[in-house]
NUDRENMAR-482884 format. One record per atom (N, C-alpha, C): residue number from 1; atom name; x, y, z. Coordinates in steps of 0.2 Angstrom, whole numbers, plus 5000, padded with zeros to 4 digits. Layout:
semar=NUM gugu=CA u=X v=Y w=Z
...
***
This chain:
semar=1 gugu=N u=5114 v=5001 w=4923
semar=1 gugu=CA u=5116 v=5004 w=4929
semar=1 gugu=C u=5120 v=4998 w=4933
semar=2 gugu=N u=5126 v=4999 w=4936
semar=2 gugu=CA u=5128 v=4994 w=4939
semar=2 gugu=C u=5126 v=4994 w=4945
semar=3 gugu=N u=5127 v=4988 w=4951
semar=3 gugu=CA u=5123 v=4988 w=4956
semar=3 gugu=C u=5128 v=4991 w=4961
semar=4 gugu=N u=5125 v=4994 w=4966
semar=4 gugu=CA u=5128 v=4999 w=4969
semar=4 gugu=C u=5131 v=4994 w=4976
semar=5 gugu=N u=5137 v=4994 w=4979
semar=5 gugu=CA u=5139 v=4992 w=4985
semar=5 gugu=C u=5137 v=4995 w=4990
semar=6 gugu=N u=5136 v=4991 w=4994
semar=6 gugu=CA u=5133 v=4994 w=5002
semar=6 gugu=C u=5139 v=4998 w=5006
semar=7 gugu=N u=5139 v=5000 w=5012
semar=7 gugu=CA u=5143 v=5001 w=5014
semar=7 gugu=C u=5142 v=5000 w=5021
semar=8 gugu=N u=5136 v=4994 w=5022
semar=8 gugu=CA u=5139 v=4989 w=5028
semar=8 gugu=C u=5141 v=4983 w=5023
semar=9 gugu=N u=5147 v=4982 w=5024
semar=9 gugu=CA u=5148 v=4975 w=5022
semar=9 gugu=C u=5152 v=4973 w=5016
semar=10 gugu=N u=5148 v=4980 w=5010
semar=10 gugu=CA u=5150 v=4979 w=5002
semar=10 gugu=C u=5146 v=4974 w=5000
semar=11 gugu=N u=5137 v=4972 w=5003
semar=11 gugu=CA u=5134 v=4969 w=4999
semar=11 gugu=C u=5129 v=4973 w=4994
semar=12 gugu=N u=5131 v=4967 w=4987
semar=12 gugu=CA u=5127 v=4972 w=4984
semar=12 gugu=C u=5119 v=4972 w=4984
semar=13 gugu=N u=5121 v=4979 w=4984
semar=13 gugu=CA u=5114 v=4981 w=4981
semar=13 gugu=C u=5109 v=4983 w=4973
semar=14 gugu=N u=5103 v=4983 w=4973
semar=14 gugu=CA u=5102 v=4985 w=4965
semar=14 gugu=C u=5096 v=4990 w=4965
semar=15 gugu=N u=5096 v=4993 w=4962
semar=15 gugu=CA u=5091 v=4999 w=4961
semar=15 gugu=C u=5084 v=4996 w=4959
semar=16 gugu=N u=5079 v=5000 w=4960
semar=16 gugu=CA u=5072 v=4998 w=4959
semar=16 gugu=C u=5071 v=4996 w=4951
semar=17 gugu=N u=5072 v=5001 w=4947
semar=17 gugu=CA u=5075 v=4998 w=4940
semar=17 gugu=C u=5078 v=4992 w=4938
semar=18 gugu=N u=5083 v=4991 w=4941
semar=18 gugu=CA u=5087 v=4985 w=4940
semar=18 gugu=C u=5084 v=4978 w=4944
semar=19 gugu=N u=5082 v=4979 w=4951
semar=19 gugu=CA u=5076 v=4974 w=4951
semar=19 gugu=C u=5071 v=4973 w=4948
semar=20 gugu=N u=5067 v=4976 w=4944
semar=20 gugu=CA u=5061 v=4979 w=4941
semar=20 gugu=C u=5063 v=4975 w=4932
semar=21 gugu=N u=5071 v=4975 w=4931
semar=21 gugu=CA u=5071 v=4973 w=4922
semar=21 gugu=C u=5076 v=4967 w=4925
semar=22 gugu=N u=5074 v=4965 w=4930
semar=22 gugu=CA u=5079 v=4959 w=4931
semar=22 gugu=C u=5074 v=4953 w=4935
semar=23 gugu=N u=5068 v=4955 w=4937
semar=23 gugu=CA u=5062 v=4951 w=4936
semar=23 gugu=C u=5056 v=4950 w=4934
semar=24 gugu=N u=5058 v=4956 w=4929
semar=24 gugu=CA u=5050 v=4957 w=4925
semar=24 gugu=C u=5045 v=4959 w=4929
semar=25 gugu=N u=5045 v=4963 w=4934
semar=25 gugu=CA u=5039 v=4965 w=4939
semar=25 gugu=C u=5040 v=4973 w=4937
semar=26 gugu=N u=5033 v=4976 w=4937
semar=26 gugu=CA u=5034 v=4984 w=4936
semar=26 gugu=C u=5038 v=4987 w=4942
semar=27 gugu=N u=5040 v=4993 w=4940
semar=27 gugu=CA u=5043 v=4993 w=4947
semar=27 gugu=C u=5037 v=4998 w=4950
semar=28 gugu=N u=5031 v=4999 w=4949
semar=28 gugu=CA u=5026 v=5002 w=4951
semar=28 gugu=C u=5022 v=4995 w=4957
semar=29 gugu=N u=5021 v=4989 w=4953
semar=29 gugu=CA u=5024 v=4985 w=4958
semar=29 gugu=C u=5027 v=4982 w=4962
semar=30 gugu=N u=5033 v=4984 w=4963
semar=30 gugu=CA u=5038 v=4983 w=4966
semar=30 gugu=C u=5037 v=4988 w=4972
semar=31 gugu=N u=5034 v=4995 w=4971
semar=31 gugu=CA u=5034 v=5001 w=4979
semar=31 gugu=C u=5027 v=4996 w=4981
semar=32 gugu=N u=5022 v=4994 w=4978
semar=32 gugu=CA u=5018 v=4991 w=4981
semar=32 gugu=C u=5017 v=4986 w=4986
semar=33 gugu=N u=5022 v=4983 w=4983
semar=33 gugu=CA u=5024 v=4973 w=4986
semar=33 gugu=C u=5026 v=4980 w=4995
semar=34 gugu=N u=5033 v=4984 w=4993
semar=34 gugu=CA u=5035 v=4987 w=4999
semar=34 gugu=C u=5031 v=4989 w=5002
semar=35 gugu=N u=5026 v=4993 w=5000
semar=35 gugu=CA u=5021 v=4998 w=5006
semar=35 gugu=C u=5016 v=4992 w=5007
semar=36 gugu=N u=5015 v=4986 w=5006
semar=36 gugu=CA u=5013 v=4980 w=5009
semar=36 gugu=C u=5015 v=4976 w=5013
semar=37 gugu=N u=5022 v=4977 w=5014
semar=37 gugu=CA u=5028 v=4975 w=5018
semar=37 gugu=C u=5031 v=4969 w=5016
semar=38 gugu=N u=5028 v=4966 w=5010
semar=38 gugu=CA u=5032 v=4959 w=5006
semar=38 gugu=C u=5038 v=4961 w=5002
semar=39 gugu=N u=5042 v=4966 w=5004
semar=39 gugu=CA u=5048 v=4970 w=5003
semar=39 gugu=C u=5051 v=4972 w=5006
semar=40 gugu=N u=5058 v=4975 w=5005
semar=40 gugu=CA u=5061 v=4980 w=5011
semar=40 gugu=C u=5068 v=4982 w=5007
semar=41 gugu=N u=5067 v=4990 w=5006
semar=41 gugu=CA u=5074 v=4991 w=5006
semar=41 gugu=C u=5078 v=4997 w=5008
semar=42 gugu=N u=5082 v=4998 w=5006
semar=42 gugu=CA u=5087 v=5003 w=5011
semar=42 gugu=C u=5087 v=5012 w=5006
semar=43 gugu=N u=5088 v=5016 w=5008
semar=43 gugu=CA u=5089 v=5021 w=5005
semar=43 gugu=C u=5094 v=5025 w=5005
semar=44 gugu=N u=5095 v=5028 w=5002
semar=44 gugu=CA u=5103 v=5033 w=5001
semar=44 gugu=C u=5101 v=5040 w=5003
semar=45 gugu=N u=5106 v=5046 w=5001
semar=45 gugu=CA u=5105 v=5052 w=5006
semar=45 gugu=C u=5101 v=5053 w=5001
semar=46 gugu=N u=5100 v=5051 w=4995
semar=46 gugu=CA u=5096 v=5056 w=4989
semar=46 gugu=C u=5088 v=5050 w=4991
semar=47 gugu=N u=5087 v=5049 w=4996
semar=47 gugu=CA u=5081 v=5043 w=4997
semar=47 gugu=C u=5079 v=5042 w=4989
semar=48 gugu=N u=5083 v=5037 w=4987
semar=48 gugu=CA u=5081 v=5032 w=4982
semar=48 gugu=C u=5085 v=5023 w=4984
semar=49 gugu=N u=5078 v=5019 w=4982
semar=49 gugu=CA u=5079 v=5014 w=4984
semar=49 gugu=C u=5083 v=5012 w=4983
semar=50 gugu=N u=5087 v=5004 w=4987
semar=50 gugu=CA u=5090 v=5001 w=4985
semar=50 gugu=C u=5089 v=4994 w=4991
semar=51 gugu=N u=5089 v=4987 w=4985
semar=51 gugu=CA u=5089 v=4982 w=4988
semar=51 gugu=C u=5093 v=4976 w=4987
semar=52 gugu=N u=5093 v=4974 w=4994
semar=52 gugu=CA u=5099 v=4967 w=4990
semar=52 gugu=C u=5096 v=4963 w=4985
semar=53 gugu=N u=5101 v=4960 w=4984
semar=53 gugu=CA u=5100 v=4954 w=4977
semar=53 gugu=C u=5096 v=4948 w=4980
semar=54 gugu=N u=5095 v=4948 w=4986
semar=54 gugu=CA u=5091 v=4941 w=4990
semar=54 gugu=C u=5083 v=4942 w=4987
semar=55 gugu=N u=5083 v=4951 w=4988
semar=55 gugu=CA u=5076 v=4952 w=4987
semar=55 gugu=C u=5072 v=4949 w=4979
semar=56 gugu=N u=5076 v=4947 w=4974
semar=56 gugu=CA u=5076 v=4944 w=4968
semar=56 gugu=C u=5070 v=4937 w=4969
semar=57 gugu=N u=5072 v=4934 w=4973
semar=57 gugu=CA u=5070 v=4928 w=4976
semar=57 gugu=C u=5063 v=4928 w=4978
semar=58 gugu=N u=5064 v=4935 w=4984
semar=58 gugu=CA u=5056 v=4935 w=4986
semar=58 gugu=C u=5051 v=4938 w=4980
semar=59 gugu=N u=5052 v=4942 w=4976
semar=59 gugu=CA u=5049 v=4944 w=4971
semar=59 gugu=C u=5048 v=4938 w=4966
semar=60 gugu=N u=5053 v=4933 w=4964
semar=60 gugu=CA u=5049 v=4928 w=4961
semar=60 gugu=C u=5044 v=4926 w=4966
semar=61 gugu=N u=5046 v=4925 w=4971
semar=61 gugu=CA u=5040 v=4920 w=4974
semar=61 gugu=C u=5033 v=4924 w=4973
semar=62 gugu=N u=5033 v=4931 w=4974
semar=62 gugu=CA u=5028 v=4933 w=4974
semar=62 gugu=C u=5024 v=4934 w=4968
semar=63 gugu=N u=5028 v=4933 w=4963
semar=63 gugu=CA u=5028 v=4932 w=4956
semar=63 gugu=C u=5023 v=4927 w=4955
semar=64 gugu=N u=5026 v=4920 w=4958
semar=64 gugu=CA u=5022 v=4913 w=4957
semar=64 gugu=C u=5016 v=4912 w=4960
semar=65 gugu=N u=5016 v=4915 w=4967
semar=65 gugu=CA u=5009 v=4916 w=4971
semar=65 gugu=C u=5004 v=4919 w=4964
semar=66 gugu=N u=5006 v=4923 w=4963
semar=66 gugu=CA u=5002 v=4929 w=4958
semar=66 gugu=C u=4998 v=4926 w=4954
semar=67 gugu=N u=5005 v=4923 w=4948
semar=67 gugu=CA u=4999 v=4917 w=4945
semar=67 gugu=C u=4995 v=4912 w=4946
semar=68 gugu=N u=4997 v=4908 w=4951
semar=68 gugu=CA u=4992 v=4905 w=4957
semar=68 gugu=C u=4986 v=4907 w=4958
semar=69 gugu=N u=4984 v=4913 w=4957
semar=69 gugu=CA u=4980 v=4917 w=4962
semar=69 gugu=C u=4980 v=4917 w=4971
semar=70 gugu=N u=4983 v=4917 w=4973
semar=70 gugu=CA u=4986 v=4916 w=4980
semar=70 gugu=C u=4984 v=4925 w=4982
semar=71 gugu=N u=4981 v=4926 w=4987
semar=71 gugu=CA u=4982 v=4934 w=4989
semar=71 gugu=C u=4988 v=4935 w=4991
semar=72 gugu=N u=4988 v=4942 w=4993
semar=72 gugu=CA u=4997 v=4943 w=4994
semar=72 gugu=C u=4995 v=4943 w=5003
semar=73 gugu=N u=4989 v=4941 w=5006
semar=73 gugu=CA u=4990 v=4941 w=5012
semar=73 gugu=C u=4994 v=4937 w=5013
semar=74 gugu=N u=4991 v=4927 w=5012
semar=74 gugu=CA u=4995 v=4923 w=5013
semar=74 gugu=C u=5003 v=4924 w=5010
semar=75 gugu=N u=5004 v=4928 w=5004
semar=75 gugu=CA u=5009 v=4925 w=5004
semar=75 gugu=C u=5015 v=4929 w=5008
semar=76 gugu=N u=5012 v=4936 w=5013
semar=76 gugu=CA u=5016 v=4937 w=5015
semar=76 gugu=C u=5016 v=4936 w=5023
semar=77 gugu=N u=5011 v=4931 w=5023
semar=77 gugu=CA u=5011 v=4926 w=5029
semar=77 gugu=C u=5019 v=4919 w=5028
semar=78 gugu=N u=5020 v=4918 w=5022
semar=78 gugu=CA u=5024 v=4913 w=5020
semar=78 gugu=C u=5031 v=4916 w=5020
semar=79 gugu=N u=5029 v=4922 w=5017
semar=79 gugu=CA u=5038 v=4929 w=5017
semar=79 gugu=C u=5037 v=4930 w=5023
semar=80 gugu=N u=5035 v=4929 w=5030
semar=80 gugu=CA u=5036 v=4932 w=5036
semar=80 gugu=C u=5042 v=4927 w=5039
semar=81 gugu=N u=5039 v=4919 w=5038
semar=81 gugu=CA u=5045 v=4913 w=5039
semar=81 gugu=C u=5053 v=4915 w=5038
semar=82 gugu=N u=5054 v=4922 w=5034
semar=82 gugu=CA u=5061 v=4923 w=5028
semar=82 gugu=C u=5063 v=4930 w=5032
semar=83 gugu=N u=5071 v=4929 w=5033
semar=83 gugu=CA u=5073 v=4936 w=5038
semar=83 gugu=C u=5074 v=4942 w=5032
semar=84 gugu=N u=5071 v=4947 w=5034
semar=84 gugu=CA u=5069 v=4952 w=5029
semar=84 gugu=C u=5077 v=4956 w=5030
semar=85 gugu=N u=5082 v=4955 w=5032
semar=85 gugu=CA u=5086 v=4958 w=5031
semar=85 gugu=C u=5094 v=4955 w=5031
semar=86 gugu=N u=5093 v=4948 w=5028
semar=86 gugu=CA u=5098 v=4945 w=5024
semar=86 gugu=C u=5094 v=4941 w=5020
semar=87 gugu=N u=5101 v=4938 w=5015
semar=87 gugu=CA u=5098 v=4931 w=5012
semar=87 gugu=C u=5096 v=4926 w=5017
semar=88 gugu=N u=5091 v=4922 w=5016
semar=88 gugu=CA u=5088 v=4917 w=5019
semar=88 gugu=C u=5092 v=4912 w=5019
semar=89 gugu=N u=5094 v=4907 w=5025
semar=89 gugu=CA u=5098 v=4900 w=5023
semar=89 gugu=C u=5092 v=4895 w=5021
semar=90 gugu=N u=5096 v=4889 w=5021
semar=90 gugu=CA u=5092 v=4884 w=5019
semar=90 gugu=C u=5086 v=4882 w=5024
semar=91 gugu=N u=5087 v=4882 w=5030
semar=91 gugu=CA u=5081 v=4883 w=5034
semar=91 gugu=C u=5077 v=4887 w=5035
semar=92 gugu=N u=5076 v=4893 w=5034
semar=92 gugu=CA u=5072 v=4900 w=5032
semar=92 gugu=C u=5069 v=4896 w=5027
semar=93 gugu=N u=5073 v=4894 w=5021
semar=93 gugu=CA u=5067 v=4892 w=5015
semar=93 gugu=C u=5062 v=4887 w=5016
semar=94 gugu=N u=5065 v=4881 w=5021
semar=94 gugu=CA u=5061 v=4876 w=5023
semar=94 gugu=C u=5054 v=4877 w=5027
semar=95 gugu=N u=5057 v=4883 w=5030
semar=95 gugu=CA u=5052 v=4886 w=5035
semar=95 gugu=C u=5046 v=4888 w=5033
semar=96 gugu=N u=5048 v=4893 w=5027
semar=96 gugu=CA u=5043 v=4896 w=5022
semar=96 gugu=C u=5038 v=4892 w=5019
semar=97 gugu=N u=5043 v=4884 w=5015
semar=97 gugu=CA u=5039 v=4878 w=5011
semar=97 gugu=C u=5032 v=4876 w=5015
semar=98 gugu=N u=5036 v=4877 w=5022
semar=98 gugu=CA u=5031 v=4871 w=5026
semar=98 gugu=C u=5024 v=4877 w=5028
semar=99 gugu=N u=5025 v=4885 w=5029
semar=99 gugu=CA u=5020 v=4889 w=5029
semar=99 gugu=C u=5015 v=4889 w=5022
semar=100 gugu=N u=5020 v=4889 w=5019
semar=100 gugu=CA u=5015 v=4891 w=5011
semar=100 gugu=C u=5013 v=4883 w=5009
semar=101 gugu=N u=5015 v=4879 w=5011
semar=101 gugu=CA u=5013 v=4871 w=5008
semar=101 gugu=C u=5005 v=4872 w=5012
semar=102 gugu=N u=5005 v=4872 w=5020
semar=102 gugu=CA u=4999 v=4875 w=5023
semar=102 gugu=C u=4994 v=4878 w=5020
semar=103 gugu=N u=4997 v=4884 w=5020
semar=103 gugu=CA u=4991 v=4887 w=5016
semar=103 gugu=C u=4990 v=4885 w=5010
semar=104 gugu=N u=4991 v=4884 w=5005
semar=104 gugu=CA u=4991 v=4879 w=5001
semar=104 gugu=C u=4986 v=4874 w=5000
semar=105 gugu=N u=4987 v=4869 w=5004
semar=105 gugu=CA u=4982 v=4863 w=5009
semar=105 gugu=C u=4975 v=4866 w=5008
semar=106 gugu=N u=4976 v=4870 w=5015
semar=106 gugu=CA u=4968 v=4873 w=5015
semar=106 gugu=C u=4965 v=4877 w=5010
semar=107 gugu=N u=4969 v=4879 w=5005
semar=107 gugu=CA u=4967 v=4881 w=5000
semar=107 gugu=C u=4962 v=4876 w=4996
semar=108 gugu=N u=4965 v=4870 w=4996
semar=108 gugu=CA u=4964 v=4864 w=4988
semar=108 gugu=C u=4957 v=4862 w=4995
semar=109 gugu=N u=4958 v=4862 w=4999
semar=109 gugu=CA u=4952 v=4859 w=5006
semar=109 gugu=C u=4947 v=4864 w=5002
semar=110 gugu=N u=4948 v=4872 w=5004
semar=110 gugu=CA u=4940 v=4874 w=4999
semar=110 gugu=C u=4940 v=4872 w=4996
semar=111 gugu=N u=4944 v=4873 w=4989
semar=111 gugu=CA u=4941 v=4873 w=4984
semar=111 gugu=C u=4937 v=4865 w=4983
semar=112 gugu=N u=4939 v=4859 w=4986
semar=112 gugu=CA u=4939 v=4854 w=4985
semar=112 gugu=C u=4931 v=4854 w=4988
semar=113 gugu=N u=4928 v=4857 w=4994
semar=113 gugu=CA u=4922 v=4858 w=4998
semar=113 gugu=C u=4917 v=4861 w=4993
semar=114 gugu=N u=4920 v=4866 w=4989
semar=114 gugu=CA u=4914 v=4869 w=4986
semar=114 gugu=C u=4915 v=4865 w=4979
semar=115 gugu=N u=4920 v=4862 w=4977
semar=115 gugu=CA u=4917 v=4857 w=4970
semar=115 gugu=C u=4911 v=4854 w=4972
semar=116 gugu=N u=4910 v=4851 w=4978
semar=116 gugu=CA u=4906 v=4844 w=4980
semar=116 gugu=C u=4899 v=4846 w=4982
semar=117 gugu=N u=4898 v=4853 w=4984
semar=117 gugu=CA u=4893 v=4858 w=4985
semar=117 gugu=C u=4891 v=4861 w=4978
semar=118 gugu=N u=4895 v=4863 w=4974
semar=118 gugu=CA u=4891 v=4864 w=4967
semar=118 gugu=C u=4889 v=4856 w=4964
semar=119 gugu=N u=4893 v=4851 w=4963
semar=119 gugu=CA u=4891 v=4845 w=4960
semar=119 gugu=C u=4885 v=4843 w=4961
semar=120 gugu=N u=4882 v=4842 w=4971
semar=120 gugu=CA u=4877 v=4842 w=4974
semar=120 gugu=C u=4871 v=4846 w=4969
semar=121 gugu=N u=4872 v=4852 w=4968
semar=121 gugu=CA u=4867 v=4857 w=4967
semar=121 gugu=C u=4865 v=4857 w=4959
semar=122 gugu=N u=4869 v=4856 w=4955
semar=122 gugu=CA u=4869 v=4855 w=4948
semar=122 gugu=C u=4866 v=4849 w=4947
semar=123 gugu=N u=4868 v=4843 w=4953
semar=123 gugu=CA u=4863 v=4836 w=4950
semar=123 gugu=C u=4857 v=4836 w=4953
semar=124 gugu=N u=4855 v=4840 w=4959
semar=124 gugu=CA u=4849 v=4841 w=4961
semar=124 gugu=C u=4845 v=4842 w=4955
semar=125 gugu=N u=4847 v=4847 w=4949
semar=125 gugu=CA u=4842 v=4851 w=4945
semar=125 gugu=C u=4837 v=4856 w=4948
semar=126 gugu=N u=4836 v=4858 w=4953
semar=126 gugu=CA u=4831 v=4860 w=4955
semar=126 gugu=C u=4833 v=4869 w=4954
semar=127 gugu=N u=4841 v=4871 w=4951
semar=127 gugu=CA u=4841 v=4878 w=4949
semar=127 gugu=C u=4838 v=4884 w=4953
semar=128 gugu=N u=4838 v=4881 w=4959
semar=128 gugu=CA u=4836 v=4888 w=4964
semar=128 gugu=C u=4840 v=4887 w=4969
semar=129 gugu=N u=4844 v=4894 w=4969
semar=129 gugu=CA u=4848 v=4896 w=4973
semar=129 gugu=C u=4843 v=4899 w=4979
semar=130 gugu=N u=4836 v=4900 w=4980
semar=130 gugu=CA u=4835 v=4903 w=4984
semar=130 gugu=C u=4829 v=4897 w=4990
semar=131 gugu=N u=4828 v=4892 w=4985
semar=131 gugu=CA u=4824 v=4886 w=4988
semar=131 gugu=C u=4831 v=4880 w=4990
semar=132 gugu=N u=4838 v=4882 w=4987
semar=132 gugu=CA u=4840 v=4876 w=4987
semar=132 gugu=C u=4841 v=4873 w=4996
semar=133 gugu=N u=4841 v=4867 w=4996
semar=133 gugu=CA u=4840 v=4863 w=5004
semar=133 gugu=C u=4848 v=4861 w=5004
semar=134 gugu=N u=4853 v=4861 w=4999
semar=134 gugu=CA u=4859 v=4859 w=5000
semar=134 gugu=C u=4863 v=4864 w=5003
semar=135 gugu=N u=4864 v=4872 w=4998
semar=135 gugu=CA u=4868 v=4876 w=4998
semar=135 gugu=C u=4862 v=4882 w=5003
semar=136 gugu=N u=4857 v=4881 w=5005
semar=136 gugu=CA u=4853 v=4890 w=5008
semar=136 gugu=C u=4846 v=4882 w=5012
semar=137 gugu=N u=4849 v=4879 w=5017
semar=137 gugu=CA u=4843 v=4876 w=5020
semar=137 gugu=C u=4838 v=4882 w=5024
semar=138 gugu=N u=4831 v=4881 w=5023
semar=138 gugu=CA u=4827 v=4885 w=5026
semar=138 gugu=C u=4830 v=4891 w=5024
semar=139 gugu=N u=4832 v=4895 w=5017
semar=139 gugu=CA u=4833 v=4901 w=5015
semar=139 gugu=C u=4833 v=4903 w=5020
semar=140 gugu=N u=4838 v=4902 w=5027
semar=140 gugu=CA u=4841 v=4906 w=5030
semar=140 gugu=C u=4846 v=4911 w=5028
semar=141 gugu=N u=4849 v=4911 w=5021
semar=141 gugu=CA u=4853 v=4919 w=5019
semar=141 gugu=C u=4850 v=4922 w=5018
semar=142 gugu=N u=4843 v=4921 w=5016
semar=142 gugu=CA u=4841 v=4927 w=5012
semar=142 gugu=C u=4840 v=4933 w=5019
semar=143 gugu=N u=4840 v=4932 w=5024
semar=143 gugu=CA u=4840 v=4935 w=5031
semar=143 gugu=C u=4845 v=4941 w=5031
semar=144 gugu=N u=4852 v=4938 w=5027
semar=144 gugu=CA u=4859 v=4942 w=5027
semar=144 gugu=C u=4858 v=4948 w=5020
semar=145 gugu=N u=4853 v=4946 w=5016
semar=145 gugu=CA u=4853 v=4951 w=5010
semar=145 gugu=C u=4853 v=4948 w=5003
semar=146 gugu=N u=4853 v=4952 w=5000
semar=146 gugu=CA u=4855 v=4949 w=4992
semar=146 gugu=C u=4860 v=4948 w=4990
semar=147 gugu=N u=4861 v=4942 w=4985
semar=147 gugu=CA u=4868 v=4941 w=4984
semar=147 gugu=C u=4871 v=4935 w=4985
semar=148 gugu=N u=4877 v=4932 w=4984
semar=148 gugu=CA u=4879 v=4926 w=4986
semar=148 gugu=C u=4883 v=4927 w=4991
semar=149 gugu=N u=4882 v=4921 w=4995
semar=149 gugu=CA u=4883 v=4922 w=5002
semar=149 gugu=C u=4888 v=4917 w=5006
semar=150 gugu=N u=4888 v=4912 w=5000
semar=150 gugu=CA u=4893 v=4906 w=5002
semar=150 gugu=C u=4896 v=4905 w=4997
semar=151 gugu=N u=4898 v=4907 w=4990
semar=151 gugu=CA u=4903 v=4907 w=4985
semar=151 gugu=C u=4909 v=4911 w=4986
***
């Protein structure tokens, strides 16, 4: 299917389909990212999608977060940097880099916090989650329930 022109402006447009086999994302997908709101697109009188060609871009990124494991909160803390109703300039993107580098950061900080907390707990040897003085001092969680509580 070809892509349809607007008729503000003549920019093009592409159908959820052609989004969908032009970034390998289902288009099942694709209504999801939208009613999440890391999407946006415009509709015709027969109310069927269409989106600009900019939207290619956000969907890759959404893409990369994905395999990441990135939740789509953040990443659409990172899409919020980006004018949801044109192509992004070059500032828009920098703006993005620098929210998502962020979140990012604080990411590798967890992760980096709880490498050092398991290391701690593995070379204790002492194998109890529920006596451990590293990760549970004075079995204080077991107050909150069963379960893990800080992983």
């Amino acid at each position: 299917m070809e892509p349809t022109p607007s008729a503000q402006g003549g920019e093009e447009l592409l159908t959820i389909g052609e989004v969908g086999r032009r970034s390998g994302v289902a288009v099942s997908a694709l209504r999801f990212y939208e009613d999440q709101g890391l999407l946006t697109s415009t509709r015709t009188a027969g109310n069927q999608r269409r989106y600009p060609r900019h939207v290619l871009r956000r969907v890759s990124l959404i893409s990369a977060a994905k395999r990441f494991g990135l939740p789509l909160s953040d990443v659409k803390t990172a899409l919020a940097a980006l004018p949801a109703d044109g192509a992004p300039t070059a500032d828009d993107w920098k703006r993005a880099s620098r929210v998502w580098k962020e979140l990012l950061e604080e990411r590798r900080r967890a992760l980096d916090r709880l490498i050092h907390e398991i290391n701690g707990c593995i070379g204790c040897g002492c194998l109890s989650m529920k006596a451990c003085a590293l990760l549970n001092p004075g079995d204080v969680l077991a107050e909150t329930g069963p379960g893990p509580r800080r992983l």
